[in-house]
Structure formats: structure tokens, C-alpha cells
C-alpha positions in Angstrom: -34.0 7.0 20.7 -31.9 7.0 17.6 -28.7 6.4 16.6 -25.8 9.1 16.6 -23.9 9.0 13.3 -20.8 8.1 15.0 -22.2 5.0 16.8 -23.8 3.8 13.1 -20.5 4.5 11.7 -18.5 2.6 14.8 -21.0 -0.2 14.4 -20.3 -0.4 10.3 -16.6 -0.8 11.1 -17.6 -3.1 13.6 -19.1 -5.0 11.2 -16.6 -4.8 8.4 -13.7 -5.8 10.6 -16.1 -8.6 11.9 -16.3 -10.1 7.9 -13.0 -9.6 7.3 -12.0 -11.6 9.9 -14.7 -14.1 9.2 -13.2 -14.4 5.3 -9.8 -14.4 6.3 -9.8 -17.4 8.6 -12.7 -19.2 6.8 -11.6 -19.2 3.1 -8.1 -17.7 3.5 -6.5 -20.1 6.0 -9.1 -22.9 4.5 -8.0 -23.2 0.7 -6.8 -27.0 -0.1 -4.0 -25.8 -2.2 -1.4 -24.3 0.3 -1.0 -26.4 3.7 -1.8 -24.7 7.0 2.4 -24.7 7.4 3.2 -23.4 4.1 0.5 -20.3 4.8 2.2 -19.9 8.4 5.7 -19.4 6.9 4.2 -17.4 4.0 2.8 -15.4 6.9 5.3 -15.2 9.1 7.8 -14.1 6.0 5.9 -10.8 5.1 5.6 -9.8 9.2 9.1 -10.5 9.5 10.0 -8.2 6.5 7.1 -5.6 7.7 9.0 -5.5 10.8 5.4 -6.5 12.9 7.0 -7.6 15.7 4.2 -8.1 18.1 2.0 -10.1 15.5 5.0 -12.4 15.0 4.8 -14.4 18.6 1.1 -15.5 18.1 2.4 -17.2 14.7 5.4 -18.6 16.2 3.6 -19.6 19.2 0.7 -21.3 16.7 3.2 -23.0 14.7 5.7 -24.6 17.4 2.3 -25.4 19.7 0.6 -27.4 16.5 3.4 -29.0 15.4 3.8 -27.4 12.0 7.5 -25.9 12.7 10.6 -27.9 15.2 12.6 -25.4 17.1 15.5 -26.4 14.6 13.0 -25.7 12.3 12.1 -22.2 13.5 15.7 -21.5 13.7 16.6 -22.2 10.5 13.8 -19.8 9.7 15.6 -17.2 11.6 18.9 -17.6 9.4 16.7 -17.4 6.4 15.0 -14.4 7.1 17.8 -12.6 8.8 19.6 -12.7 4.8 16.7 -11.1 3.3 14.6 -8.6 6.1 18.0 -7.4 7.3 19.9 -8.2 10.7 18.2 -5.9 12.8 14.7 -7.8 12.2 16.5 -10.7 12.2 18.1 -10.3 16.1 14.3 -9.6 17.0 13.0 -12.5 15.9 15.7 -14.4 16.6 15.2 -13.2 20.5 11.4 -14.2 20.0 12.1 -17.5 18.9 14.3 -18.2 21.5 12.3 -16.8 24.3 9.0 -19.3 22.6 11.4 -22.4 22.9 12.7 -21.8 26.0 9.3 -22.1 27.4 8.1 -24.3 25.5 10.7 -27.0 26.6 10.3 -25.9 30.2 6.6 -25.9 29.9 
């Protein structure tokens, strides 16, 4: 039985979206130059100001879990960001940030 052209093409996305992901985290997040904590706040910068809301917890989450980022430190971020991606983004991650330390100092 053959292939229909849409499964070939679902599978070639497939595919694609599999090496993208495959370069991204193994040379992109890998490089020797930028720390794992510079490329999280260069990261979580350009969601912030791309207003990605629910791609912004993951990062948090990553970055308070591994140690790379305090909750002063997150914070601090907030005031940052707030200045330059506007006070709307910045109430929305402010409510994120403070929601992730809550439970992370009751978990």
C-alpha cells in the first residue's frame, strides 16, 4: 500500500521539526561561548517582548529549578523587562513569576 501525499508530506514536517529541534538543543543551547544562564535570559527577553506567554513558564520554571536565576533574581528581571516590553507584558510575567516562587518555596 502506498503512501498518500499528505501522509509523505505530514511525515517530512515531521521530520523537519524533529532536526530542528535536534539542532536547536544540541548546538544552540551547547555553544561554549554564552553560558546556559546568559542563553535563558537572552531567551526569556525576546518571549517576554514577543508577548509568548505560555512558552515563558517552562523557562522560568527551568531556570529557578536549576539554579541559574534566585527569585530576587527573577524579580529583578521582571522590573527590567517591564521598562522595555511595556507594563502590560510586564504584569503577566510578573503574575508568572510570582505564581513559580510561590510554589517553589512551598514545594
Amino acid at each position: 500500500m502506498s503512501d498518500s501525499i499528505d501522509d509523505l508530506d505530514r511525515r517530512a514536517r515531521s521530520l523537519e521539526f524533529g532536526m530542528a529541534v535536534e539542532h536547536t538543543f544540541a548546538e544552540v543551547w551547547s555553544g561554549d561561548t554564552l553560558t546556559i544562564r546568559d542563553r535563558r535570559l537572552l531567551l526569556l527577553g525576546l518571549l517576554v517582548a514577543q508577548g509568548l506567554d505560555d512558552m515563558i513558564a517552562p523557562q522560568l520554571d527551568a531556570a529557578l529549578r536549576t539554579g541559574e536565576l534566585t527569585p530576587s533574581e527573577l524579580r529583578e528581571i521582571v522590573v527590567f523587562l517591564t521598562h522595555y516590553a511595556g507594563w502590560p507584558r510586564g504584569t503577566r510575567l510578573n503574575a508568572q513569576v510570582e505564581d513559580l516562587i510561590t510554589r517553589f518555596m512551598n514545594g
